[in-house]
C-alpha positions in Angstrom: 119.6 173.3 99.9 120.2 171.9 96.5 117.6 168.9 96.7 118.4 167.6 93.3 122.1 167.7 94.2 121.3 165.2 97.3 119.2 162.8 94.9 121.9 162.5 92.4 124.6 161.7 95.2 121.7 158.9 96.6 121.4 157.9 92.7 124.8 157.4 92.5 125.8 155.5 95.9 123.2 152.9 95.4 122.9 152.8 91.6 119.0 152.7 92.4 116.4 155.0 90.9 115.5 157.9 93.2 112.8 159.8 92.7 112.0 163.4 94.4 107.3 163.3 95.1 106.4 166.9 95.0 102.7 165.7 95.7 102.1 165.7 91.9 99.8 162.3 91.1 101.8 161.8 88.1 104.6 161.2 89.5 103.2 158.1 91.0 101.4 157.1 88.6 104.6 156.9 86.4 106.1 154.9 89.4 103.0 152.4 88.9 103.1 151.9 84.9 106.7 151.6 85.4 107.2 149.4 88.5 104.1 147.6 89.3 104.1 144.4 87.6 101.2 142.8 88.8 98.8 144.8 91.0 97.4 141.7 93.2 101.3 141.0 94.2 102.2 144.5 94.9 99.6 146.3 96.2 101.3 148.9 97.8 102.8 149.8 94.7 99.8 151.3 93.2 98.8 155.0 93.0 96.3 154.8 96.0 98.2 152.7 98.2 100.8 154.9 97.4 99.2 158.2 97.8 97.8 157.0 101.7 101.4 156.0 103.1 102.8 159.1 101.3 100.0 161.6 102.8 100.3 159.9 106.5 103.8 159.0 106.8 106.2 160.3 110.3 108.8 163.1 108.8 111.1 161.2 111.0 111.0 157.5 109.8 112.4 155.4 107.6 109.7 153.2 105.4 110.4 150.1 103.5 107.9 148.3 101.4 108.3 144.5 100.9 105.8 143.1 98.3 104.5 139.9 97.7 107.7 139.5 95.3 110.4 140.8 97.4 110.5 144.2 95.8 111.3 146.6 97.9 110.6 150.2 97.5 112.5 152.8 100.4 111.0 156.1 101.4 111.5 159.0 103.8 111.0 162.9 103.9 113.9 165.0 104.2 113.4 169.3 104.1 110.0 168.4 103.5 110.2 166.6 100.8 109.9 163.1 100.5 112.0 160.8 98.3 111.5 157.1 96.9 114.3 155.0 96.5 113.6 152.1 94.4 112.2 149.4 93.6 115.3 147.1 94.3 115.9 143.5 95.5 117.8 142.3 99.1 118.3 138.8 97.3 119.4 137.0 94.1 116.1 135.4 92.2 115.1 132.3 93.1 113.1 130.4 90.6 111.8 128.2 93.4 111.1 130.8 95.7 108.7 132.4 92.6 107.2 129.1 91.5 106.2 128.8 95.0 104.8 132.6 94.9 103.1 131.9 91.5 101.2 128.9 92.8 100.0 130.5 96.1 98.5 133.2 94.2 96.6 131.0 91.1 99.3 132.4 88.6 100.3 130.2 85.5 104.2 129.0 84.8 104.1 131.6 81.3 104.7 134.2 84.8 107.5 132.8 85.6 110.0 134.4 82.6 108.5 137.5 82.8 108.6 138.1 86.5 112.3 136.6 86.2 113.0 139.5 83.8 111.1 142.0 86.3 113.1 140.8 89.3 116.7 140.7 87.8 116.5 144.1 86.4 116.5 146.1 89.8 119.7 146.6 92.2 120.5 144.4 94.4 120.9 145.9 97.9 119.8 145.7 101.3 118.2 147.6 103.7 121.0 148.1 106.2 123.3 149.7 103.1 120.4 152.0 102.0 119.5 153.3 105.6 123.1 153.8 106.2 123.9 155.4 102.5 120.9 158.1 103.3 121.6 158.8 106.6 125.3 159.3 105.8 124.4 161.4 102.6 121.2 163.6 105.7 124.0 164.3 107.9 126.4 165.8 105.0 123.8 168.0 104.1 122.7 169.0 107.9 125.2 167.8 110.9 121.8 168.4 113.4 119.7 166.3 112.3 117.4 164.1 114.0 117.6 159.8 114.3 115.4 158.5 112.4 113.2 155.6 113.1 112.5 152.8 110.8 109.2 150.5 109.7 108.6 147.8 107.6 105.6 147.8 105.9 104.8 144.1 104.1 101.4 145.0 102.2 97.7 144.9 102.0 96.6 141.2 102.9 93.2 141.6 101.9 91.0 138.2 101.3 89.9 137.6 98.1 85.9 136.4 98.4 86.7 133.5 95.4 89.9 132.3 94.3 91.3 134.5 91.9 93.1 132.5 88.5 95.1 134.3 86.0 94.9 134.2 82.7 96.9 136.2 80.1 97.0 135.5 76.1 100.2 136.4 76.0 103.0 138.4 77.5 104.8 142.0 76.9 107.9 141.7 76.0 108.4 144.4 73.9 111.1 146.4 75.7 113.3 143.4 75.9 113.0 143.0 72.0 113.5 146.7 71.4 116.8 146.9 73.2 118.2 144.1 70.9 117.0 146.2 68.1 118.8 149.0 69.1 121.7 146.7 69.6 121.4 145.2 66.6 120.9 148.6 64.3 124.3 149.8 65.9 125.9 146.7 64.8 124.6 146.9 61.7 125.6 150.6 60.4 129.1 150.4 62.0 129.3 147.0 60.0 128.4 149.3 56.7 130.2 151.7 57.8 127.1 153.9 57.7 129.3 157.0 59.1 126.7 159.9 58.9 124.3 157.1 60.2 126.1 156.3 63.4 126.9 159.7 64.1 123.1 160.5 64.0 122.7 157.8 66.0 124.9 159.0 68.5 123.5 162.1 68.7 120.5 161.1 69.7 121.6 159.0 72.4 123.4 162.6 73.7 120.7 164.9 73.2 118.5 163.0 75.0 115.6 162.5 71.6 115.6 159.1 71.3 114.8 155.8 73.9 118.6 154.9 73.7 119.6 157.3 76.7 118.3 155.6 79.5 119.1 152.6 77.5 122.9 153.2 78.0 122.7 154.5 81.4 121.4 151.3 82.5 123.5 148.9 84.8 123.3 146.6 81.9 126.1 148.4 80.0 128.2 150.3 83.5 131.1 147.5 83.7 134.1 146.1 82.2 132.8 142.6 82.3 129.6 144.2 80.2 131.8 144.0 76.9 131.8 140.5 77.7 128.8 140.0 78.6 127.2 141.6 75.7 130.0 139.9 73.3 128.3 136.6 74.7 124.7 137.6 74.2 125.2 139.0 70.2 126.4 135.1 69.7 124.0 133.8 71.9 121.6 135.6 69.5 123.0 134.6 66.1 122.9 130.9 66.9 118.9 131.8 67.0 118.6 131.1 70.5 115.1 133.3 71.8 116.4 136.6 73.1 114.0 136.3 75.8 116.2 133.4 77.7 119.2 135.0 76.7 117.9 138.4 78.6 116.9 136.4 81.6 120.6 134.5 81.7 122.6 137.9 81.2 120.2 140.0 83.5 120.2 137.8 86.0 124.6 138.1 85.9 123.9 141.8 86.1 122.4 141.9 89.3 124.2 139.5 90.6 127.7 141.4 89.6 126.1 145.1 91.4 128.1 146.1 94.0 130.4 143.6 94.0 134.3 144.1 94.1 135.8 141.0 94.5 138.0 139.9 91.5 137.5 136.5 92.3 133.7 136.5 93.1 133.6 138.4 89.7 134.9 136.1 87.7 133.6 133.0 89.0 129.8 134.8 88.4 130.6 135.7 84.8 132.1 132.4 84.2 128.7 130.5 85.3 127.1 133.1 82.8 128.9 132.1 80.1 128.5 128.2 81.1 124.8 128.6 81.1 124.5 130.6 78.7 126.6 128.5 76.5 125.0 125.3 77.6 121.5 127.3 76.3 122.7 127.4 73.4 123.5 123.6 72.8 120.4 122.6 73.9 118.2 125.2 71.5 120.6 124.1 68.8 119.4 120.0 69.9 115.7 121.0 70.2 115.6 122.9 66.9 117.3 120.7 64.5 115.5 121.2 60.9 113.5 123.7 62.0 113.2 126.3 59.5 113.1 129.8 60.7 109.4 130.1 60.7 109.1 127.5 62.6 111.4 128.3 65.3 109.7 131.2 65.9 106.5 129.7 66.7 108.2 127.2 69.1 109.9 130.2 71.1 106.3 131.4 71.5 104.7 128.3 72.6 107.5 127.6 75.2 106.7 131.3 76.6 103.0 131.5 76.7 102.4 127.6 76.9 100.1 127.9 80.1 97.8 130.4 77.7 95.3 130.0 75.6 97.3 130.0 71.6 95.9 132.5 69.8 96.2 130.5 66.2 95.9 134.3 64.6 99.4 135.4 66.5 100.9 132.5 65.6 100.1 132.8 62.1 101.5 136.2 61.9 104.9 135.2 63.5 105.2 132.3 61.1 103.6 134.7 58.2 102.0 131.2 57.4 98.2 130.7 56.4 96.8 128.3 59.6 96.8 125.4 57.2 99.9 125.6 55.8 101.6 126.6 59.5 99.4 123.2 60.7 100.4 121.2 58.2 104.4 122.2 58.4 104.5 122.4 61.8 103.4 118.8 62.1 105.9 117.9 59.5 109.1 119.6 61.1 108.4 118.6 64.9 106.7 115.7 64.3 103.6 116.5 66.3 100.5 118.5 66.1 100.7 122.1 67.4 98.3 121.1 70.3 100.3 118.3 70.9 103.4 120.1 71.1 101.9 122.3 73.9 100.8 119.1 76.1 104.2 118.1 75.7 105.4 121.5 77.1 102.8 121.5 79.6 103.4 117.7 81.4 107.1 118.1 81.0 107.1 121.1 83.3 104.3 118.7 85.7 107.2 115.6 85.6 109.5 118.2 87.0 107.5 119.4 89.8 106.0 116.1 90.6 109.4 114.4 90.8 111.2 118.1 92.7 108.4 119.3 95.1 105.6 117.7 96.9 103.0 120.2 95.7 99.5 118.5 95.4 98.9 117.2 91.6 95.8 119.9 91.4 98.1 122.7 91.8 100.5 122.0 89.4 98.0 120.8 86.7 96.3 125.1 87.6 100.3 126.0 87.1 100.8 124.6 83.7 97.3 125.7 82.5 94.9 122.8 82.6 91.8 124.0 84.9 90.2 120.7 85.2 92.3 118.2 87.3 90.9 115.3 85.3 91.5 116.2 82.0 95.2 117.1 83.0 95.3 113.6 84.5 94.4 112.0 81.0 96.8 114.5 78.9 99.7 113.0 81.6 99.0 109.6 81.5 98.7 110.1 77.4 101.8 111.8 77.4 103.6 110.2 79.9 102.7 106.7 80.0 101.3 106.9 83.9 98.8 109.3 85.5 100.5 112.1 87.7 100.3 109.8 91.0 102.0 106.9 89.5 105.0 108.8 87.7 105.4 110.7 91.3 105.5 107.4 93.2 107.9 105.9 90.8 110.3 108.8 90.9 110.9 108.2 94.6 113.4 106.6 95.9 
């Protein structure tokens, strides 16, 4: 039997990854530094935990993982061999389903894009089409075989002895940034018409040398309403907007859009794309009046990694200013200080959860990275003009 044939036709029917364990640790160890964004979330998603299910699994069941997240990751054997299907998603991202998940578990609001990002770059399917998909594509391959049985498996819940808090200086976004790179370069050398350039370019994309071939395979760029979408996203870009929130607006229309054939459904979903992506936009265009590019720069890094602790150093290198002359024109474009810009950040994300959930004051001041409840209390009240109890009582109604 042609095994690769059968996890190319599974590739293809779900539009998932599917990956063929031949008991070789690498391979899930690649499935870890590729799929496992945070290790205390997803658990199972880790070599070990990995390697256990794998080595004591039923040849005749059906195993879904369902992480901390709501990742999912499918597995079964089949002519003893066991495929993974995954990771993947059963439902659109919710940002506050994941605020909710990042308090629970002590992690800081800076999470929240990256996650985002994470969660709207895998296929949205559910476990009913997968099962059926498999089986379907099983029987094809041998009419006599045997029902299969299926488990849920929802994760280690192992007990931390002391609250666990997060902290991260910043966050990886490299691949998201490399993608518009590639984007851009394209652009760029069919814009000069750089012929031998383009063709090289080309070529490597074909021949498989060069990052750009899984880059193009990807759901990102496998529809109509992709020229669209990317149309929107190069102007998105050029009005300086950070590529990061333009990536989690577009993303999140791509998974949305999988699988789905409804004309109507499809356009309605890529017209509240461009709406919010437009809307964006407007409001980065607001924020960043007179901002010089240096400048805008360091505020797209300061609204991602605000819970953090700043690293003056990085900022100094995005800005390619010295730290006095980044203080001093900082203060004189935005109006504030560079720690009073990230208070601001900080208590205007705290007025929004104070005024939209009921979550006590001491977890949200953890969320948007003040440790001690007091001190948060006196930043509010500075910025704010009432402490966190009294702007939450006057807020209801």
């Amino acid at each position: 039997m042609d095994l690769e044939l059968f996890r190319k036709l599974l590739h293809n029917l779900l539009n998932a990854e599917v990956i063929i364990h031949d008991n070789d640790i690498r391979t899930l160890a690649a499935f870890e530094d590729a799929c496992c964004f945070q290790k205390a979330l997803q658990p199972m998603f880790t070599v070990n935990s990995l390697s256990y299910l794998l080595g004591s699994m039923n040849d005749t069941t059906f195993y879904e993982i369902v992480d901390k997240l709501d990742v999912c990751l499918f597995f079964f054997q089949f002519k003893k061999k066991i495929f993974l299907i995954g990771p993947y998603v059963r439902a659109e991202y919710s940002d506050e389903k994941m605020q909710n998940i990042l308090i629970e578990n002590k992690m800081p609001a800076s999470y929240a894009t990256s996650i985002k990002l994470y969660y709207t770059a895998m296929p949205l399917l559910s476990t009913y089409q997968i099962q059926r998909t498999v089986t379907a594509c099983m029987v094809s391959f041998d009419p006599l075989l045997q029902e299969y049985t299926y488990r849920r498996l929802l994760g280690f819940q192992e007990e931390p002895k002391e609250p666990k808090t997060y902290r991260q200086d910043s966050i990886d976004y490299s691949a998201v940034y490399h993608r518009y790179h590639v984007e851009n370069r394209l652009l760029k050398l069919i814009e000069k018409g750089e012929v031998e350039s383009i063709i090289q370019a080309y070529d490597e994309m074909q021949n498989g040398s060069s990052s750009l071939v899984d880059l193009f395979r990807s759901p990102v760029y496998q529809s109509p309403i992709s020229i669209l979408r990317a149309l929107a996203r190069k102007a998105a870009e050029q009005s300086g907007l950070s590529i990061i929130t333009i990536d989690q607006i577009t993303q999140k229309s791509v998974q949305r859009l999988s699988g789905i054939d409804d004309i109507n459904k499809q356009g309605q979903y890529c017209y509240e794309m461009l709406i919010e992506l437009t809307t964006a936009v407007r409001d980065h265009l607001i924020n960043t009046s007179g901002y010089s590019p240096a400048i805008v720069k360091v505020v797209e890094y300061l609204s991602l990694n605000y819970t953090q602790n700043i690293n003056m150093d990085i900022l100094c290198q995005i800005s390619d200013y010295s730290s006095s002359h980044l203080t001093k024109i900082f203060k004189h474009e935005t109006g504030r200080t560079i720690t009073q810009y990230i208070a601001d950040l900080r208590c205007r994300q705290a007025a929004e959860m104070l005024r939209e959930t009921n979550l006590p004051v001491q977890e949200i001041s953890s969320y948007v990275g003040y440790t001690d409840n007091n001190y948060f209390v006196k930043v509010f009240k500075k910025v704010m003009g009432n402490t966190p109890s009294e702007y939450r009582a006057s807020t209801v109604f």
